[in-house]
N, C-alpha and C positions, 0 to 999 in steps of 0.2 A: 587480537589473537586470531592468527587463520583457522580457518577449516580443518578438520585431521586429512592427510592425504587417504585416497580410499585403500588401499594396500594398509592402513592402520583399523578400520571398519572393523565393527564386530559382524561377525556371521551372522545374516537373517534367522533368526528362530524358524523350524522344519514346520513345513504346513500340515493340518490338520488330516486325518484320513480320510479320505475321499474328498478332499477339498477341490473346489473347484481350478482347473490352470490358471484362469487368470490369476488366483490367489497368490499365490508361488512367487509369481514375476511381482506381485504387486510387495509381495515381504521381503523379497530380493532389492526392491528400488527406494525402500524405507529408511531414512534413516532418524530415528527418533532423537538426537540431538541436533537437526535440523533447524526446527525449532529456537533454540536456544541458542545457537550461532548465528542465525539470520538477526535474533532481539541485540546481540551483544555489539555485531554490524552498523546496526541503525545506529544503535545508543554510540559507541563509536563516532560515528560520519557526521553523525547530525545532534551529539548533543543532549539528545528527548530528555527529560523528568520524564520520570514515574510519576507521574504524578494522575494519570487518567486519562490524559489528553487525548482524544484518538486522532489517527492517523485517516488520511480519507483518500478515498477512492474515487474514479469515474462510474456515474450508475449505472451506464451504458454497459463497460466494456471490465468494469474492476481493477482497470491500471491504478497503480501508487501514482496518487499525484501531490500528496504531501506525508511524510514522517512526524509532524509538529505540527498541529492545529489551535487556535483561540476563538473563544468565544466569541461571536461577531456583537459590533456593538450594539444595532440596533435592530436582529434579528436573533428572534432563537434556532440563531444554529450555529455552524462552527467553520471556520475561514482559516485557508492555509496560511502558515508563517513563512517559510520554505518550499515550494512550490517545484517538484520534478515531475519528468514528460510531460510538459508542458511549451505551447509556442503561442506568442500573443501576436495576432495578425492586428499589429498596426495600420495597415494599410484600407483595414475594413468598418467602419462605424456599424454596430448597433444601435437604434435611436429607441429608449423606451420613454412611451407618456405618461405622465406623473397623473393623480387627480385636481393636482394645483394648477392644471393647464400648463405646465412648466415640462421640459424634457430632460431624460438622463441620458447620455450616450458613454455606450463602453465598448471596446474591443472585443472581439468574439476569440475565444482559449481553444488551440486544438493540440 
């Protein structure tokens, strides 16, 4: 289901008195169904359960870099299924040293 065209938008509720300008513009550029169209998008595109799962971001920069995550196996944390804005440089090796004397090497994600 698309977005309502904005011409169908309900009127921003009138700002407070003596509300600050920024206010105004800021209740002007709201739109509380928002929200709700972007979750119905994902769930759409990609699929999701409800089920908890969360979605994971860059910690740097907060880009979506996945909609669908799972628990990793042998870490408590959580590993995308579906991976956007995402680009694997082939080209470059990472070498990490294990404690078993033994190396892992993985591609570095930009």
């Amino acid at each position: 289901k698309a977005a309502p065209a904005p011409e169908d938008w309900e009127d921003p509720p009138e700002p407070e008195e003596g509300a600050a300008p920024w206010r105004e513009a800021e209740l002007f550029h709201y739109d509380p169904r928002a929200d709700d169209n972007d979750e119905t998008w994902v769930q759409e595109k990609f699929g999701c359960p409800e089920d908890g799962r969360p979605g994971l971001t860059c910690p740097g920069c907060f880009t979506t870099v996945c909609h669908r995550s799972q628990p990793h196996v042998e870490y408590d944390q959580w590993r995308a299924v579906d991976a956007v804005n995402c680009t694997v440089k082939t080209g470059t090796d990472l070498i990490f040293p294990l404690k078993n004397g033994k190396e892992e090497k993985y591609h570095p994600v930009v």
